[in-house]
PyMOL Python script that loads the backbone (N, CA, C, O; Angstrom):
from pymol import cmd

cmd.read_pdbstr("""\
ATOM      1  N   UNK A   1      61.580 105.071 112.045  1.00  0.00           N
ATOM      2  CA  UNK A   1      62.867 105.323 111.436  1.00  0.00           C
ATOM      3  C   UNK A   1      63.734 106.138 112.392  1.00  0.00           C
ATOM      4  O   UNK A   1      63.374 107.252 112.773  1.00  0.00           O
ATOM      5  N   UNK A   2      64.675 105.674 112.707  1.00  0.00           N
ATOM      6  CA  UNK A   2      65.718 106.292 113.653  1.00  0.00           C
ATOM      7  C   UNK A   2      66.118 107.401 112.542  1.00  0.00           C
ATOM      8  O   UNK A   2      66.001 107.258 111.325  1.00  0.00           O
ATOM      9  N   UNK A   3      66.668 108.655 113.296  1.00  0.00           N
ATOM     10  CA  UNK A   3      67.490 109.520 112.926  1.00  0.00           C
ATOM     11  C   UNK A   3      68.698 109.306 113.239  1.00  0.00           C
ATOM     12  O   UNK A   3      68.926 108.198 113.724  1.00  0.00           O
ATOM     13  N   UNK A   4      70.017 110.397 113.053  1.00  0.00           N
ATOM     14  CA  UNK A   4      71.283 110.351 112.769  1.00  0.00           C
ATOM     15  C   UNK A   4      71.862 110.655 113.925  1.00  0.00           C
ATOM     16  O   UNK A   4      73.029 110.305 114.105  1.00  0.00           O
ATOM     17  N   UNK A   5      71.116 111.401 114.975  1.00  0.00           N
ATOM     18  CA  UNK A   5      71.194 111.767 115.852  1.00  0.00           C
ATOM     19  C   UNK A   5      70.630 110.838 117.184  1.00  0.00           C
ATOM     20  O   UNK A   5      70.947 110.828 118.373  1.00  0.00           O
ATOM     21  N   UNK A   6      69.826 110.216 116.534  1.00  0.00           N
ATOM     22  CA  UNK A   6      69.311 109.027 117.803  1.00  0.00           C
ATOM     23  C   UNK A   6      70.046 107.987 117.303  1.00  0.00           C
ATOM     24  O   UNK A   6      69.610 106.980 117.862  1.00  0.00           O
ATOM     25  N   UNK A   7      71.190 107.598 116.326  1.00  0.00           N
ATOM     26  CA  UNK A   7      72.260 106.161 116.255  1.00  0.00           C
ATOM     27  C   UNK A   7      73.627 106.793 117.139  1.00  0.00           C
ATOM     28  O   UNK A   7      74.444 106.276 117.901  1.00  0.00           O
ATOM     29  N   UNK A   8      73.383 108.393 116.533  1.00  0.00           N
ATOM     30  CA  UNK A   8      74.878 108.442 117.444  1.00  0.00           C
ATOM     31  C   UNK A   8      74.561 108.138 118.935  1.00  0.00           C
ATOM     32  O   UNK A   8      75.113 107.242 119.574  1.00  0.00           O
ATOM     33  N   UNK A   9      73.531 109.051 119.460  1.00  0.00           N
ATOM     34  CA  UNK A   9      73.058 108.868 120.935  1.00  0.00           C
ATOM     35  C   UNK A   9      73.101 107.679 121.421  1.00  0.00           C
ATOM     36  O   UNK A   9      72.736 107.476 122.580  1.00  0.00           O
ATOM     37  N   UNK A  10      73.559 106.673 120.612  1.00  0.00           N
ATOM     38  CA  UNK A  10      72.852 105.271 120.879  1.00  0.00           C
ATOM     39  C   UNK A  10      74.417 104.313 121.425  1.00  0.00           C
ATOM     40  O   UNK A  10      74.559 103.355 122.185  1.00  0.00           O
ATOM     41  N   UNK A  11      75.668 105.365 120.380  1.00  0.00           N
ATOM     42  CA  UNK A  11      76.655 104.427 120.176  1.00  0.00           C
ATOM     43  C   UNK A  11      76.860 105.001 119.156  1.00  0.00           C
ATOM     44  O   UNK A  11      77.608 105.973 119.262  1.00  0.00           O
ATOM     45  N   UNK A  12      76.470 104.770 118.155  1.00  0.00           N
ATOM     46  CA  UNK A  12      76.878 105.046 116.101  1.00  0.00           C
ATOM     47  C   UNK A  12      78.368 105.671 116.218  1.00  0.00           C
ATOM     48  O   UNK A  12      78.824 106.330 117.152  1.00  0.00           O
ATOM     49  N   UNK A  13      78.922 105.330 115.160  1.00  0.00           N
ATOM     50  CA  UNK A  13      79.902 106.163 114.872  1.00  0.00           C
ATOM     51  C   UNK A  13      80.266 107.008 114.151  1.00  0.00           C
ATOM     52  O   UNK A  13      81.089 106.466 113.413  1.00  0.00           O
ATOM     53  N   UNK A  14      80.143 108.325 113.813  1.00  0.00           N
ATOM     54  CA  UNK A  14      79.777 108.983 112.574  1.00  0.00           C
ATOM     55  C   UNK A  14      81.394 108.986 111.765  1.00  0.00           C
ATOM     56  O   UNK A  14      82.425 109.233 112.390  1.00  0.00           O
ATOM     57  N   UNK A  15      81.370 108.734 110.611  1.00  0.00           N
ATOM     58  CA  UNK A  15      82.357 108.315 109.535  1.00  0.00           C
ATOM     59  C   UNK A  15      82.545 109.499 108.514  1.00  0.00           C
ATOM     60  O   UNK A  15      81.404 109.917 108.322  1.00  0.00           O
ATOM     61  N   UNK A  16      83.312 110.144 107.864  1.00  0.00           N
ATOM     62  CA  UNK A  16      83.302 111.279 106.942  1.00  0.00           C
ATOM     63  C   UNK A  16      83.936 110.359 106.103  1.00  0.00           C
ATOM     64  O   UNK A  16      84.872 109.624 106.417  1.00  0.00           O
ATOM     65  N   UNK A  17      83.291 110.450 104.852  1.00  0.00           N
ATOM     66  CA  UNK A  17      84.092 109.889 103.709  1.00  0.00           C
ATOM     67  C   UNK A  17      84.327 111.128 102.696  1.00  0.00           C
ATOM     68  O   UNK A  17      84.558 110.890 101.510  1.00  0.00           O
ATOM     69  N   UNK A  18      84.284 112.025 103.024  1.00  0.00           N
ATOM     70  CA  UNK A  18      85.415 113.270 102.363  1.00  0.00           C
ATOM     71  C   UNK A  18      86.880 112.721 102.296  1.00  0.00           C
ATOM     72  O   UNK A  18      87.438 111.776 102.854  1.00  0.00           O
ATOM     73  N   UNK A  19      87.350 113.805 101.276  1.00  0.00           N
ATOM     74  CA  UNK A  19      88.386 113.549 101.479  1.00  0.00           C
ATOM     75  C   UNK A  19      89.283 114.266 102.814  1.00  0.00           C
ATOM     76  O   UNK A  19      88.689 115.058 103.545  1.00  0.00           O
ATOM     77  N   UNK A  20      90.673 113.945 103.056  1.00  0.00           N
ATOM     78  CA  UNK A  20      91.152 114.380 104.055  1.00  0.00           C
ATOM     79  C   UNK A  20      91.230 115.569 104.118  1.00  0.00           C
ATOM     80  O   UNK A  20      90.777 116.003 105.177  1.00  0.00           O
ATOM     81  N   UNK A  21      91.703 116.492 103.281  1.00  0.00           N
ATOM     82  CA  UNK A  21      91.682 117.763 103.203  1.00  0.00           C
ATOM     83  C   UNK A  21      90.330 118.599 103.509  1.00  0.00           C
ATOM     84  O   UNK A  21      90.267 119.671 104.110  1.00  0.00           O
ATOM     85  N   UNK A  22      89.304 117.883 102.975  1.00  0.00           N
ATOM     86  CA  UNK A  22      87.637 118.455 103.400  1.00  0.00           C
ATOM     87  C   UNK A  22      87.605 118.013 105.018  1.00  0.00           C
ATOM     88  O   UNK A  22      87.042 118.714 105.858  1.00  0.00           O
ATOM     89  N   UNK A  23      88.230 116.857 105.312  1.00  0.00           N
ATOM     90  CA  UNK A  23      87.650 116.984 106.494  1.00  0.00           C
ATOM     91  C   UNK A  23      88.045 117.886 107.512  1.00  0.00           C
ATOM     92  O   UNK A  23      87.469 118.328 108.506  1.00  0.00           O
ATOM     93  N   UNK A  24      89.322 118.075 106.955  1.00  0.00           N
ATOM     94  CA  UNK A  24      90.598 118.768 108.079  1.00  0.00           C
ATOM     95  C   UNK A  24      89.810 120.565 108.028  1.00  0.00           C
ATOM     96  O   UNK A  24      89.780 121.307 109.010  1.00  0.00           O
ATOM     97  N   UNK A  25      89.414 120.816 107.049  1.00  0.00           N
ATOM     98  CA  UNK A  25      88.625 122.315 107.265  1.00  0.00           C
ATOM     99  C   UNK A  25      87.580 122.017 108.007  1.00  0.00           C
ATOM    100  O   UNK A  25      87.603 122.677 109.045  1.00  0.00           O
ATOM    101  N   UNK A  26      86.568 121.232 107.922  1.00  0.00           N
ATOM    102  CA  UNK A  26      85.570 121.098 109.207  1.00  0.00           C
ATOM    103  C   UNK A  26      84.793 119.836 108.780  1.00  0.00           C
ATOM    104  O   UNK A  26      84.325 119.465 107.703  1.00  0.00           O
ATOM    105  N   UNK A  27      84.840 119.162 110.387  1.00  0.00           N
ATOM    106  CA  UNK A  27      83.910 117.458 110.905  1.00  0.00           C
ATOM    107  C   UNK A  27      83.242 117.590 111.435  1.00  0.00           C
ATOM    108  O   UNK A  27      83.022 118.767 111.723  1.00  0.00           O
ATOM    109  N   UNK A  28      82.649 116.893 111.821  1.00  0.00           N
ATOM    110  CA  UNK A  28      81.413 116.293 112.930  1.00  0.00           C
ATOM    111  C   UNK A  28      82.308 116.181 114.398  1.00  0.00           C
ATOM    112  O   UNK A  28      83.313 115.481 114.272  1.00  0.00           O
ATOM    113  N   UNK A  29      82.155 116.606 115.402  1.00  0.00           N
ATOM    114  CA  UNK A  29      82.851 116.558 116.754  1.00  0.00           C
ATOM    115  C   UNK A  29      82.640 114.879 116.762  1.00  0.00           C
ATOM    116  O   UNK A  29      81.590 114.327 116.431  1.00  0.00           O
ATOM    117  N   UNK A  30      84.209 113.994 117.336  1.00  0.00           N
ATOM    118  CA  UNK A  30      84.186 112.748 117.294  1.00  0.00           C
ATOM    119  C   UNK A  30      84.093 111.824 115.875  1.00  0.00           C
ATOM    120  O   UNK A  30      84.010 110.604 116.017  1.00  0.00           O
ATOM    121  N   UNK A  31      84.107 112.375 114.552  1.00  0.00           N
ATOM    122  CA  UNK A  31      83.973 111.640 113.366  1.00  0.00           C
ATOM    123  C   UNK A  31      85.098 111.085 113.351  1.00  0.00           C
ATOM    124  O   UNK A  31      85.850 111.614 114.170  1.00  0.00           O
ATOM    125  N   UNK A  32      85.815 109.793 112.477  1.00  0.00           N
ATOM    126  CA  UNK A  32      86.599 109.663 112.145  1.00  0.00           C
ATOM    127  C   UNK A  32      86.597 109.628 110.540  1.00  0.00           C
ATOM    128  O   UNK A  32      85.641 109.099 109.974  1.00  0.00           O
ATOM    129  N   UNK A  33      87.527 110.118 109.884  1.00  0.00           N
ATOM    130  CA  UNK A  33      87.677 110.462 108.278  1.00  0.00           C
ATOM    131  C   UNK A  33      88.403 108.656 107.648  1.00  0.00           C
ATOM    132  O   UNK A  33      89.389 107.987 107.958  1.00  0.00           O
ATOM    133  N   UNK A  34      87.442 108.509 106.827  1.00  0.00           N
ATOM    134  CA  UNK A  34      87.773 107.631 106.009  1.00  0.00           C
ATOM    135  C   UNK A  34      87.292 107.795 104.256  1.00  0.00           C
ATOM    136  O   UNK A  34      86.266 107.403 103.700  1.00  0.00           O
ATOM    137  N   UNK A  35      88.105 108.298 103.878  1.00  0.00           N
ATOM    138  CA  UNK A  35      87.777 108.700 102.401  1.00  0.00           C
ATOM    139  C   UNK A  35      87.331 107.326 101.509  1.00  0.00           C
ATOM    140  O   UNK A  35      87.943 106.258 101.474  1.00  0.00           O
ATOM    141  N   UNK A  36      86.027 107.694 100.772  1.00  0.00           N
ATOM    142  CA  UNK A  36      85.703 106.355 100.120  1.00  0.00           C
ATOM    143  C   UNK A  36      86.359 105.688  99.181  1.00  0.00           C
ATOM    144  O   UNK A  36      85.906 104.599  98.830  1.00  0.00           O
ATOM    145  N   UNK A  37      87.730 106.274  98.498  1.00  0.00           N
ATOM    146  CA  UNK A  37      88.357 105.609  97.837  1.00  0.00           C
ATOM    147  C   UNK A  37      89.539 104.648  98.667  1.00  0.00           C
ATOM    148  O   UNK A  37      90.311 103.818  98.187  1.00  0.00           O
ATOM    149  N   UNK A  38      89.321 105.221 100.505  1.00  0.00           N
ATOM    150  CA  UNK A  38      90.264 104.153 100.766  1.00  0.00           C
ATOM    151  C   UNK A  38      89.371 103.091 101.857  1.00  0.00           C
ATOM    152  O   UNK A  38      89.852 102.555 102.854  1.00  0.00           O
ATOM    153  N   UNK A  39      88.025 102.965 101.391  1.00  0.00           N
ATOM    154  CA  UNK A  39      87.294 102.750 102.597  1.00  0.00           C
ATOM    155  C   UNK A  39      87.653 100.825 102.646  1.00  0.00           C
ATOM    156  O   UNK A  39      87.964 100.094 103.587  1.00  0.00           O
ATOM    157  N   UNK A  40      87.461 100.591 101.405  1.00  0.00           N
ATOM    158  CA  UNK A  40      88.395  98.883 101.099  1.00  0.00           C
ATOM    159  C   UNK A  40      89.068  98.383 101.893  1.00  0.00           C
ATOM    160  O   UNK A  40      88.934  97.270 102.402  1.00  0.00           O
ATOM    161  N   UNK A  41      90.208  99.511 102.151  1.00  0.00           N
ATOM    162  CA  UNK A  41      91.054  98.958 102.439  1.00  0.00           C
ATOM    163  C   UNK A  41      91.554  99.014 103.782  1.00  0.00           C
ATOM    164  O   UNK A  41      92.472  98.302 104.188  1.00  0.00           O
ATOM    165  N   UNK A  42      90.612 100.329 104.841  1.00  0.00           N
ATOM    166  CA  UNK A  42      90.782 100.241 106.193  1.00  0.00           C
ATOM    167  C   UNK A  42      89.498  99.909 107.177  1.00  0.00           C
ATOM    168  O   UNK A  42      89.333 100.088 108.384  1.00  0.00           O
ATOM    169  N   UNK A  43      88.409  99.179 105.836  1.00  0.00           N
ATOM    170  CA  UNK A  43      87.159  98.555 106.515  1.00  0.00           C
ATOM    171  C   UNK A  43      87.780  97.615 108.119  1.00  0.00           C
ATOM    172  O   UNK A  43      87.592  97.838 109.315  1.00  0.00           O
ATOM    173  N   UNK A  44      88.532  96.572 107.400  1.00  0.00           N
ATOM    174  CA  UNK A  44      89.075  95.670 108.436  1.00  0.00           C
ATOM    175  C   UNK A  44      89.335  96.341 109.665  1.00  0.00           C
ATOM    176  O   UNK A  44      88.991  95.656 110.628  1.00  0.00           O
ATOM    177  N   UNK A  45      89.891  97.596 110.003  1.00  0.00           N
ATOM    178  CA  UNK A  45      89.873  97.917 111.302  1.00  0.00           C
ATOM    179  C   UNK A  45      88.774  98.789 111.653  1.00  0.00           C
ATOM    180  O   UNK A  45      88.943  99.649 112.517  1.00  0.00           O
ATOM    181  N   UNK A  46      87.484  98.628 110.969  1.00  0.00           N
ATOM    182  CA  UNK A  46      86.228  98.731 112.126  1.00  0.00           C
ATOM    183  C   UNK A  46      86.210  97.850 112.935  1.00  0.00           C
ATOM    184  O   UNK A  46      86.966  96.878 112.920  1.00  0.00           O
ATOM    185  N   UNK A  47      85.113  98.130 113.968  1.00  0.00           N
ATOM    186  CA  UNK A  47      84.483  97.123 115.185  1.00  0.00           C
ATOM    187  C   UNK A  47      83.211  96.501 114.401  1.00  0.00           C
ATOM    188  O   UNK A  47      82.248  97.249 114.231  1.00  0.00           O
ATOM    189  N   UNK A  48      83.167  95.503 114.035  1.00  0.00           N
ATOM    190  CA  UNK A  48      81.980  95.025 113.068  1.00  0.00           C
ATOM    191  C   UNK A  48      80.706  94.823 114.040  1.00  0.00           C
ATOM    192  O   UNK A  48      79.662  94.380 113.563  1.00  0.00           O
ATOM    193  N   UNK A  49      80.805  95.161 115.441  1.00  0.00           N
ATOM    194  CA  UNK A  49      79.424  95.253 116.662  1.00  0.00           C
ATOM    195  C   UNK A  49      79.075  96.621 116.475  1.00  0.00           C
ATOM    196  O   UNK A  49      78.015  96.960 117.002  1.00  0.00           O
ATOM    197  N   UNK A  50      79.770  97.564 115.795  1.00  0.00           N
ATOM    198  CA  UNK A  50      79.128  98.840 115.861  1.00  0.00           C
ATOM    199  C   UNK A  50      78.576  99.219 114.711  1.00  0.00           C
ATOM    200  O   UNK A  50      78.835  98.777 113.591  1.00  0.00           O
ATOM    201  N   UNK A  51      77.782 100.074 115.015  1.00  0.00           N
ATOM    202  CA  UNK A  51      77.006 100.831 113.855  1.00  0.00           C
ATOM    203  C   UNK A  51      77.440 102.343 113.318  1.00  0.00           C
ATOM    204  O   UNK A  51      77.968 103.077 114.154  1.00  0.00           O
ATOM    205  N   UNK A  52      77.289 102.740 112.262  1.00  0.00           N
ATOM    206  CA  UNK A  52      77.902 103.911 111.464  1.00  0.00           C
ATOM    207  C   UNK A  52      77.170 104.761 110.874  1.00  0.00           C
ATOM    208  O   UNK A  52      76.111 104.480 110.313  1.00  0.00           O
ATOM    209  N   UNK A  53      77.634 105.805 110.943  1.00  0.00           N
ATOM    210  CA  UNK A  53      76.571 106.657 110.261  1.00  0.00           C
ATOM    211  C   UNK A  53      77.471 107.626 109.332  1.00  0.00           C
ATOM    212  O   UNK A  53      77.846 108.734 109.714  1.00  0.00           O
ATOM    213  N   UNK A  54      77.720 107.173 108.289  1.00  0.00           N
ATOM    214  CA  UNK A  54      78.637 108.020 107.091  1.00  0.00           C
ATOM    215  C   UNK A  54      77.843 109.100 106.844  1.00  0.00           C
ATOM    216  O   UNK A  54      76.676 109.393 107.107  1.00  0.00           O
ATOM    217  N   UNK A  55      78.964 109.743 106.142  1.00  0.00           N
ATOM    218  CA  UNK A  55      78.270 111.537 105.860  1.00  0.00           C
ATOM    219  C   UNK A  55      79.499 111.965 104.973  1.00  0.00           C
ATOM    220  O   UNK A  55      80.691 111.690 105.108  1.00  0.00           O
ATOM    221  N   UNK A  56      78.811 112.763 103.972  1.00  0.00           N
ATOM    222  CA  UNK A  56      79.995 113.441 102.960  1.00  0.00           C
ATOM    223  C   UNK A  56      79.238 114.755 103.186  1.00  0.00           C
ATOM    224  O   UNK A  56      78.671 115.181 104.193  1.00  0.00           O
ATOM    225  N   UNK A  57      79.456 115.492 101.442  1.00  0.00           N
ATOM    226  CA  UNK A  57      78.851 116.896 101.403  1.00  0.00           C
ATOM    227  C   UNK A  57      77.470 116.761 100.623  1.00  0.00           C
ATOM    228  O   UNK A  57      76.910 117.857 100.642  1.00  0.00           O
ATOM    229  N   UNK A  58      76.841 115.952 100.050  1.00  0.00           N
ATOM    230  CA  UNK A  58      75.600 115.830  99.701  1.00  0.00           C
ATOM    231  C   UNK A  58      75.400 114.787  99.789  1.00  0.00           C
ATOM    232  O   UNK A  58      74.188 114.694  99.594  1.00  0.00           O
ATOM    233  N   UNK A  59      76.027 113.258 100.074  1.00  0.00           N
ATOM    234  CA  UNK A  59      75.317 112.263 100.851  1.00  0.00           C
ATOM    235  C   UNK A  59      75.684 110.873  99.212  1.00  0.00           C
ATOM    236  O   UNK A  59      75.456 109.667  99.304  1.00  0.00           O
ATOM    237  N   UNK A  60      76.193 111.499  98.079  1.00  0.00           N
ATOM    238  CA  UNK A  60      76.643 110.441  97.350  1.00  0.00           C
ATOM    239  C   UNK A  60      77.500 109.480  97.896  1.00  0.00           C
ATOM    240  O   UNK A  60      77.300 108.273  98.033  1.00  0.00           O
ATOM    241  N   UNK A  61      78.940 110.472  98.331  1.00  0.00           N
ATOM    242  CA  UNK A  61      79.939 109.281  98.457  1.00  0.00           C
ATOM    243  C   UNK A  61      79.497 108.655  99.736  1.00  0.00           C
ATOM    244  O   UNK A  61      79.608 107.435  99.858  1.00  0.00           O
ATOM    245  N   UNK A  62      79.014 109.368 100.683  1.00  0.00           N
ATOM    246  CA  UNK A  62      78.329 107.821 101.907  1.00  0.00           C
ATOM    247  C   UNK A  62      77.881 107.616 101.771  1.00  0.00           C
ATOM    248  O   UNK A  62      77.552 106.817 102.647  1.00  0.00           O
ATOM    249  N   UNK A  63      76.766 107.687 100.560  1.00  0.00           N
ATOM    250  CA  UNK A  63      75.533 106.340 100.202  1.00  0.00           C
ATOM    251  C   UNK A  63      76.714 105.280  99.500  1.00  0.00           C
ATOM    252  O   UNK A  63      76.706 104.109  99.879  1.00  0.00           O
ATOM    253  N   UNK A  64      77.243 105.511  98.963  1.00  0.00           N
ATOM    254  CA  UNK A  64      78.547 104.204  97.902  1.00  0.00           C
ATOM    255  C   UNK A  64      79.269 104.066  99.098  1.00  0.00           C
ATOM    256  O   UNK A  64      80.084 103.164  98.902  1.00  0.00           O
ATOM    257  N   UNK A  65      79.368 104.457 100.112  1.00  0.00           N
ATOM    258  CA  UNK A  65      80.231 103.446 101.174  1.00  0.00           C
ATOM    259  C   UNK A  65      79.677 103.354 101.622  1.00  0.00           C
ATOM    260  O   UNK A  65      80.664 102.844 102.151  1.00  0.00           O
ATOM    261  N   UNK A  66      78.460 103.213 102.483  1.00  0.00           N
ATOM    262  CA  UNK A  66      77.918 102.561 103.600  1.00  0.00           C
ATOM    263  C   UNK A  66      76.838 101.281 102.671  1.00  0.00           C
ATOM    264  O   UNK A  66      76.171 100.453 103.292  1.00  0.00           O
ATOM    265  N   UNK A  67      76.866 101.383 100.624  1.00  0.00           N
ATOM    266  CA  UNK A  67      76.716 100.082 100.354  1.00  0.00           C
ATOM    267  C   UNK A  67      77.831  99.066 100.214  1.00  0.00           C
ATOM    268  O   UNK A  67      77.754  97.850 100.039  1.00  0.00           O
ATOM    269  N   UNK A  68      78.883  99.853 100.334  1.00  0.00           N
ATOM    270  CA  UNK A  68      80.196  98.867 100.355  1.00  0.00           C
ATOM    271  C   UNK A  68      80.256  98.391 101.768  1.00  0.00           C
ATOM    272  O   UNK A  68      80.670  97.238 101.890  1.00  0.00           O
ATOM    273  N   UNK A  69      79.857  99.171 103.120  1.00  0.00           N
ATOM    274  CA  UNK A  69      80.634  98.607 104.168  1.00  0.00           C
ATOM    275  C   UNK A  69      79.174  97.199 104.424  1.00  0.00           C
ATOM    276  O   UNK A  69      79.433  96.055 104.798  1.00  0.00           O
ATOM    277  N   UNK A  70      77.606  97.755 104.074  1.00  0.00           N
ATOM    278  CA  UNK A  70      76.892  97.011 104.049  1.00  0.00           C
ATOM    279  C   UNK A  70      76.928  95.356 103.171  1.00  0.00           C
ATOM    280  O   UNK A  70      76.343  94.305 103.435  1.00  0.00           O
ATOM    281  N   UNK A  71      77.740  95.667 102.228  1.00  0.00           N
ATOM    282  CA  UNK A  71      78.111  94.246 101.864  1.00  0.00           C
ATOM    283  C   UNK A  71      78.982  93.733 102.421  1.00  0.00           C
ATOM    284  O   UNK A  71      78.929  92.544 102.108  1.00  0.00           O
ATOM    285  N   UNK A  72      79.959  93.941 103.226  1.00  0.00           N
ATOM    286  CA  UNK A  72      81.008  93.436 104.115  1.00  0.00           C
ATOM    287  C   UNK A  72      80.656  93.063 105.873  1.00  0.00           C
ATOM    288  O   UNK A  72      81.251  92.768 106.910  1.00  0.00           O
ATOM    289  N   UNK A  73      78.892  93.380 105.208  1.00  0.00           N
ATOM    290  CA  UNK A  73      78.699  93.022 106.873  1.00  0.00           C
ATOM    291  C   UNK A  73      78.210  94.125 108.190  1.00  0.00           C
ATOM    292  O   UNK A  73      77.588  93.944 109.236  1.00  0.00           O
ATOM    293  N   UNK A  74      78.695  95.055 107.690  1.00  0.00           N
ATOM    294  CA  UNK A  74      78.613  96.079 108.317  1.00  0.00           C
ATOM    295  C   UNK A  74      77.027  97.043 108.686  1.00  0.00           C
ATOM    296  O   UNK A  74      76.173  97.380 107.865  1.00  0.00           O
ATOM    297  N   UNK A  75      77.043  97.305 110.204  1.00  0.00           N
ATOM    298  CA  UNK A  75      75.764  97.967 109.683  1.00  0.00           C
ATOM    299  C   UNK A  75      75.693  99.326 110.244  1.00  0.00           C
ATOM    300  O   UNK A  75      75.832  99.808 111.368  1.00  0.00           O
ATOM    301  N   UNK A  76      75.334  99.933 108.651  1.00  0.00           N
ATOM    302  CA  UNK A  76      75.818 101.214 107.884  1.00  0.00           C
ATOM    303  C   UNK A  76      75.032 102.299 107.835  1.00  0.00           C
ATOM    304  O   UNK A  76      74.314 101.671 107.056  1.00  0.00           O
ATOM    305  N   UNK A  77      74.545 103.218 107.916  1.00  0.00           N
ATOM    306  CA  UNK A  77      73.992 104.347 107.177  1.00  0.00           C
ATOM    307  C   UNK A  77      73.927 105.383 106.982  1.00  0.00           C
ATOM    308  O   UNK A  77      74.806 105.885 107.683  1.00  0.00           O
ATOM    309  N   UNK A  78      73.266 106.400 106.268  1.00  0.00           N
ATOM    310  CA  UNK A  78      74.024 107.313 105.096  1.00  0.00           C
ATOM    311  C   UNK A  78      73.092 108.518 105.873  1.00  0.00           C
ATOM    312  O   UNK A  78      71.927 108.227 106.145  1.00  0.00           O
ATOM    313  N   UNK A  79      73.627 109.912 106.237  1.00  0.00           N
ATOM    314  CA  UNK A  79      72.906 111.039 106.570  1.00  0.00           C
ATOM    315  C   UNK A  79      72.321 111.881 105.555  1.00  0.00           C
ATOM    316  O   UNK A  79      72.978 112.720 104.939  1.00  0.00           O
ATOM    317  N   UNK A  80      71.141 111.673 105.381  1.00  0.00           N
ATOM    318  CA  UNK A  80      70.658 111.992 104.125  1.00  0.00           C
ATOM    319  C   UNK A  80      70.636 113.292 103.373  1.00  0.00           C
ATOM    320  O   UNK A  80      69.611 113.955 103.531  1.00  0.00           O
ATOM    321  N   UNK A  81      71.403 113.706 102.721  1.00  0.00           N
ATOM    322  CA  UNK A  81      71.338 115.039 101.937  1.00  0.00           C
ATOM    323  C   UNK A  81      72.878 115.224 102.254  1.00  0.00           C
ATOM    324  O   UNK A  81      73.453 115.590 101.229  1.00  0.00           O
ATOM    325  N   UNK A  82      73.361 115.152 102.859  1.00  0.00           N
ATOM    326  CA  UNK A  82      74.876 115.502 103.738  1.00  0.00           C
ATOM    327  C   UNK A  82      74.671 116.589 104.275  1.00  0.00           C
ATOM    328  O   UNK A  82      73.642 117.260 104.190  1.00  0.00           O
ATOM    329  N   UNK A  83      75.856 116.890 104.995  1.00  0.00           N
ATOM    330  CA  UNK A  83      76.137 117.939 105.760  1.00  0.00           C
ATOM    331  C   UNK A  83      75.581 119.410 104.859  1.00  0.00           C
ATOM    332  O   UNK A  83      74.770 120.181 105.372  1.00  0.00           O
ATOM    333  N   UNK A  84      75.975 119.560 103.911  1.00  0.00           N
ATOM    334  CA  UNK A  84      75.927 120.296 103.090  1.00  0.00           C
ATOM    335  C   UNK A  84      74.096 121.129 102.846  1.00  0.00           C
ATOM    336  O   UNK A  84      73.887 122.262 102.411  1.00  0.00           O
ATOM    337  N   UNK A  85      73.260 120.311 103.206  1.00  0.00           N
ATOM    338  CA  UNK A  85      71.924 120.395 103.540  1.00  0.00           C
ATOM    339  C   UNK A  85      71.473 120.782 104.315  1.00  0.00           C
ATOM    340  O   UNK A  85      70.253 120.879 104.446  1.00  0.00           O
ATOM    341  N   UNK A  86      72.751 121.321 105.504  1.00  0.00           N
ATOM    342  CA  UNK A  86      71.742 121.837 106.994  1.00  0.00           C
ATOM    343  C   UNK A  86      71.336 121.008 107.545  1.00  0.00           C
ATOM    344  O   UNK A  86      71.178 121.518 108.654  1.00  0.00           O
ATOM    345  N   UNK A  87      70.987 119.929 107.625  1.00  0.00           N
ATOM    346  CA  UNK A  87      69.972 118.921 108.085  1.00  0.00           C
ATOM    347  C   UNK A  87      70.526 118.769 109.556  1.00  0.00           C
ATOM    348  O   UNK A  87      69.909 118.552 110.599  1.00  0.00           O
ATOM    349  N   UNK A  88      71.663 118.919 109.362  1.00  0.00           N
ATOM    350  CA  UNK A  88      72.091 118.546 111.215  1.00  0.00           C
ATOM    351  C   UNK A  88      71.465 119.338 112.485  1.00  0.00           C
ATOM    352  O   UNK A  88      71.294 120.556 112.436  1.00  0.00           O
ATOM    353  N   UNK A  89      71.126 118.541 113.654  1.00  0.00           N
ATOM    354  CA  UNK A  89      70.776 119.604 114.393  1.00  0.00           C
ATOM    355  C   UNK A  89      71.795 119.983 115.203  1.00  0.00           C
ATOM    356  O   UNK A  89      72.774 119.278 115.442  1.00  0.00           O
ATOM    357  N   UNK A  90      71.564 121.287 115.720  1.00  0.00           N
ATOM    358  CA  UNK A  90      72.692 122.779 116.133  1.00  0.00           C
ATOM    359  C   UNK A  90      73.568 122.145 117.195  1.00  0.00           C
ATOM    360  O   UNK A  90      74.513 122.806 117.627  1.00  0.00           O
ATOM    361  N   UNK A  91      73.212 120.230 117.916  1.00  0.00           N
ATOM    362  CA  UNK A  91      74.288 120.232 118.918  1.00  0.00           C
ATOM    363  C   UNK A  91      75.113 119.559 118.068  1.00  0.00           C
ATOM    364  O   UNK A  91      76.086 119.077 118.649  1.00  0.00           O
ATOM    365  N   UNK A  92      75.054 119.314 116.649  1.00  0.00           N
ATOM    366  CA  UNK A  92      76.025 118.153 115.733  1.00  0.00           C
ATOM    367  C   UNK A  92      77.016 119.471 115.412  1.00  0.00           C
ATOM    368  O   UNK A  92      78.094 118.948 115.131  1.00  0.00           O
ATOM    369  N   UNK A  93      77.154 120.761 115.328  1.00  0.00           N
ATOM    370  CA  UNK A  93      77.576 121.717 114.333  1.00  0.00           C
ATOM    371  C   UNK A  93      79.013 122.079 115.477  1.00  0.00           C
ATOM    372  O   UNK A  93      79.856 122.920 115.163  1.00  0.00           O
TER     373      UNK A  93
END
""", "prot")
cmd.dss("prot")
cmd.show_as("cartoon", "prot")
cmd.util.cbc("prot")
cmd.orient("prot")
């Protein structure tokens, strides 16, 4: 099982589906913010060759978008617990 840290290393793109205001107080260095209520509708301008690694604050709303971007094709996945868990290691912070 790859970690979150060996997809980014790889390429991955890490995704915040916070909202904008959460993200704008603090991201992931290099994330781009796509809030899951608008993820519908700016899926189309992903790179559908790359891979993603969504992240909220406990890991709900990027588990419900990375099964939305996963039905559109996309290949997706969710940092488990979120940010909010510590789980990151100290060069993600």
């Amino acid at each position: 099982m790859q970690t979150a840290s060996d997809l980014i290393n790889e390429g991955a793109i890490w995704v915040d589906t916070r909202l904008e205001s959460e993200f704008k107080n603090a991201a992931l260095p290099d994330a781009i913010n796509i809030p899951l209520h608008r993820l519908r509708d700016q899926a189309a301008s992903l790179d559908r060759m790359k891979r993603f690694v969504l992240y909220c604050d406990t890991g709900q709303r990027s588990s419900a978008a990375a099964f939305l971007l996963g039905q559109l094709g996309f290949d997706a996945y969710v940092l488990r617990g979120g940010i909010a868990q510590g789980r990151l290691p100290s060069n993600f912070l």
